[in-house]
Every structure is written in C-alpha cells, then in structure tokens.
C-alpha positions as CSV (number, residue, x, y, z in Angstrom):
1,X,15.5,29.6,-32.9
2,X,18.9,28.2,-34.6
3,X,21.0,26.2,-32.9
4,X,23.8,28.0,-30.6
5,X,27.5,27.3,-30.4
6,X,29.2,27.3,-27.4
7,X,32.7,27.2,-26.1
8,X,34.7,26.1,-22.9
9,X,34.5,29.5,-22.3
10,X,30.6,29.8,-21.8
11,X,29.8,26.6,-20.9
12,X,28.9,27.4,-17.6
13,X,26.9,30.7,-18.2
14,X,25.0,29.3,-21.5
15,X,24.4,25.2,-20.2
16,X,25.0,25.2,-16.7
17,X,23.2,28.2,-15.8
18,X,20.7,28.2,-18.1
19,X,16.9,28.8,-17.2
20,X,15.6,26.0,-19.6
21,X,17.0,22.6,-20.8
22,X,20.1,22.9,-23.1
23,X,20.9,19.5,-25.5
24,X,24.5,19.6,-26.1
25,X,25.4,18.2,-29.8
26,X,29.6,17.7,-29.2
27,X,30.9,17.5,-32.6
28,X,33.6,18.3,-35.0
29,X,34.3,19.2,-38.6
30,X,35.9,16.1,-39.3
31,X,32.8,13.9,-38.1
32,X,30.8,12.4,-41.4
33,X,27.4,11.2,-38.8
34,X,28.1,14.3,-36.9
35,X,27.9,17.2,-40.0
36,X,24.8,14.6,-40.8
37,X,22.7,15.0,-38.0
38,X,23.5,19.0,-37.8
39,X,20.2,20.0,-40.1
40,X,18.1,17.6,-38.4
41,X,18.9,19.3,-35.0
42,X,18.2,23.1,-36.8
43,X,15.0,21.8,-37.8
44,X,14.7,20.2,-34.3
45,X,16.0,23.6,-32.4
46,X,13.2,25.7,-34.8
47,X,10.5,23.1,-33.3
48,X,11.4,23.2,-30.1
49,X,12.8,26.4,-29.1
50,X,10.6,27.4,-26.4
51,X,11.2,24.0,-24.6
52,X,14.8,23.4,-24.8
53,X,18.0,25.2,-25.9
54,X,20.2,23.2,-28.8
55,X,24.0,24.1,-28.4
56,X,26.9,22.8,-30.3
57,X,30.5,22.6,-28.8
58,X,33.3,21.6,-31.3
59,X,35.3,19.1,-29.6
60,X,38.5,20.4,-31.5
61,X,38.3,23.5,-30.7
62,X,36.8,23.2,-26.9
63,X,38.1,20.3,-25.5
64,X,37.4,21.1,-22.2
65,X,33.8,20.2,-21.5
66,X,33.5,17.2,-23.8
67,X,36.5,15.6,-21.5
68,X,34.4,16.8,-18.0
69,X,31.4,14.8,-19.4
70,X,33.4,11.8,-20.4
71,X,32.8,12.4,-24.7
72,X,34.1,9.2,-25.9
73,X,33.0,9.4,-29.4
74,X,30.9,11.7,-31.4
75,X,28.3,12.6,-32.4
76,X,27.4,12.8,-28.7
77,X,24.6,14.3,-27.7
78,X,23.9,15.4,-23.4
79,X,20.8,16.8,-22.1
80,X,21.6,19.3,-19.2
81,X,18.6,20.4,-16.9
82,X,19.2,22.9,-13.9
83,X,22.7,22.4,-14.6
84,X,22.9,18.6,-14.5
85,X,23.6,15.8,-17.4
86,X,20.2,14.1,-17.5
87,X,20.6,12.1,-20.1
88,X,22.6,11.1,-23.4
89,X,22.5,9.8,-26.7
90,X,25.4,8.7,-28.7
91,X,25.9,8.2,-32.9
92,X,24.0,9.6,-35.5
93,X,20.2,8.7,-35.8
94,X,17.1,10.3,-38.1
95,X,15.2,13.4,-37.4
96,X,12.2,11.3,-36.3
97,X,14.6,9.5,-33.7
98,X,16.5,12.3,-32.1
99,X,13.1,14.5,-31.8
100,X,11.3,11.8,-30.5
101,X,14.3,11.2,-27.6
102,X,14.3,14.0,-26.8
103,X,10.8,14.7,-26.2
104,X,10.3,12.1,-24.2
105,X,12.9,13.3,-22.2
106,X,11.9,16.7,-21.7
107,X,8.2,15.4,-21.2
C-alpha cells in the first residue's frame, strides 16, 4: 500500500475518521529533508499497511490542517488515532529511525 495524499478537503473523512492509525508526513516540494524522507516512508507505508495508514498533505497547497496542528517546520510528521494527534516527530531521520518510531508508537 503506497502512501496517500490528502488535502484540506479530506482531512476529516481520510485522518480524522479513519478506522486505523493515519501518520501524517506535512511536506512540500520545496523541502530538501522532506523529498528525502518520502521513499523511506513508501517503503515504510508497503511494510506497514495493514497497521497504519501513511498520508501526505502538501503544506502549499493545503494550508489548512498543517496550521490546526500547529506545523512549525517541516518535514513534520503526526500520528492520528481515533481521530486524535497522538504523537509527533519533526526533521528528517533514516528509514531505520522513523520505522522504528513509529512502531513503538503504534505497539
């Protein structure tokens, strides 16, 4: 399962109301660490697709929901479960890192 992009727009309906936890990655095109971490989180979404949705919201473009969760800089990355911010990671960091963050989050 790839990752999946969403928008102000869906927010709600694919993060908010979603069955299963969703890791937002807020990014943008500009963003050198943030177009480096975006393989590592495909390989990361194919891993770990039946435990957790991995989303991608383009700050530029959707400015909405990175502004609601207070999105400083970016990369930023939220975990949302039953609809709430769990938890959060900001900057760049390996494969191994982000995986393992993750996992022990969802765990």
């Amino acid at each position: 399962m790839a990752t999946k992009k969403v928008t102000d727009a869906s927010f709600h309906s694919d993060v908010i109301s979603s069955g299963k936890p969703v890791l937002v990655d807020f990014w943008a095109e500009w963003c050198g660490p943030c177009r480096m971490i975006g393989p590592a989180l495909e390989e990361i979404a194919e891993e770990l697709g039946e435990q957790v949705t991995i989303a991608k919201l383009n700050i530029d473009e959707d400015p909405d929901a990175p502004a609601r969760y207070g999105v400083r800089g970016i990369p930023t990355m939220i975990l949302f479960r039953n609809g709430e911010a769990v938890a959060t990671k900001v900057g760049a960091a390996p494969k191994s890192q982000l995986k393992s963050w993750l996992e022990g989050e969802l765990a």
